[in-house]
C-alpha positions in Angstrom: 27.2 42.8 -74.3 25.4 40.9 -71.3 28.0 39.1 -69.1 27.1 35.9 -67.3 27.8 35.7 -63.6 30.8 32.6 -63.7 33.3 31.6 -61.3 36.9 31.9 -62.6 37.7 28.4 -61.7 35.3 27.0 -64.2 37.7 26.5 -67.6 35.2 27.2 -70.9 36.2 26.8 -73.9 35.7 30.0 -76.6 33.2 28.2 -78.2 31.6 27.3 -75.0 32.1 31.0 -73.6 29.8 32.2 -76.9 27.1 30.0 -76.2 26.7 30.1 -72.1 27.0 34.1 -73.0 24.0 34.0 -75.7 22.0 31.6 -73.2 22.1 34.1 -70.6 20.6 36.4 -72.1 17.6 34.6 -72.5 15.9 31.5 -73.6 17.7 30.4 -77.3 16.6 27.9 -79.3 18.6 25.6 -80.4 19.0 25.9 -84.2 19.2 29.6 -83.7 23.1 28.5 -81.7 25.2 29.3 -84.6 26.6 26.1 -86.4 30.1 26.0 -85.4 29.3 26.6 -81.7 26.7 23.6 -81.7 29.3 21.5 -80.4 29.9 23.2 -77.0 26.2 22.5 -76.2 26.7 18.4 -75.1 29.8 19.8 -72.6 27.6 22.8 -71.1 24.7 20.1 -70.3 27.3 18.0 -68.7 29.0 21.0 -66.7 25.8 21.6 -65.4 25.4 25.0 -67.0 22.8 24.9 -69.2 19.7 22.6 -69.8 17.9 21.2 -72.9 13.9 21.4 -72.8 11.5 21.2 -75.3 8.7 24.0 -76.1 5.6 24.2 -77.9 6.0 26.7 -80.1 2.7 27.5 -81.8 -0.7 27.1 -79.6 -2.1 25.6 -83.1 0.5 22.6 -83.5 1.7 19.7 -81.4 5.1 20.1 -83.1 7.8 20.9 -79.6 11.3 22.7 -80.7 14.5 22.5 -78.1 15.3 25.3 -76.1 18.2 25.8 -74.1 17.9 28.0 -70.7 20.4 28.5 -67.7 20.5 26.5 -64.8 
């Protein structure tokens, strides 16, 4: 398992462990976070750990889903 680079005096919840962990390995969309860690996303964004953008998935569609990356 890929471990992320984090300083030790930086508290993380489990839940937010498991998700700054599957973010660094690479780009995740969001609905593919499993559903009970969802709610660590909101706290990473305001640690400053991880950011929300939105991608266009298919060159055919307008339609934009919401990816989470690594700051």
């Amino acid at each position: 398992m890929y471990r992320c680079n984090l300083s030790d005096e930086l508290y993380l919840s489990p839940p937010e462990r498991r998700v700054y962990e599957l973010v660094c390995q690479g780009d995740v969309m969001c609905k593919d976070v499993p559903r009970m860690d969802t709610g660590a996303i909101p706290s990473l964004v305001s640690k400053g750990l991880v950011e929300v953008y939105k991608r266009q998935v298919s060159p055919f569609r307008d339609k934009r889903h919401k990816y989470l990356r690594r700051v």
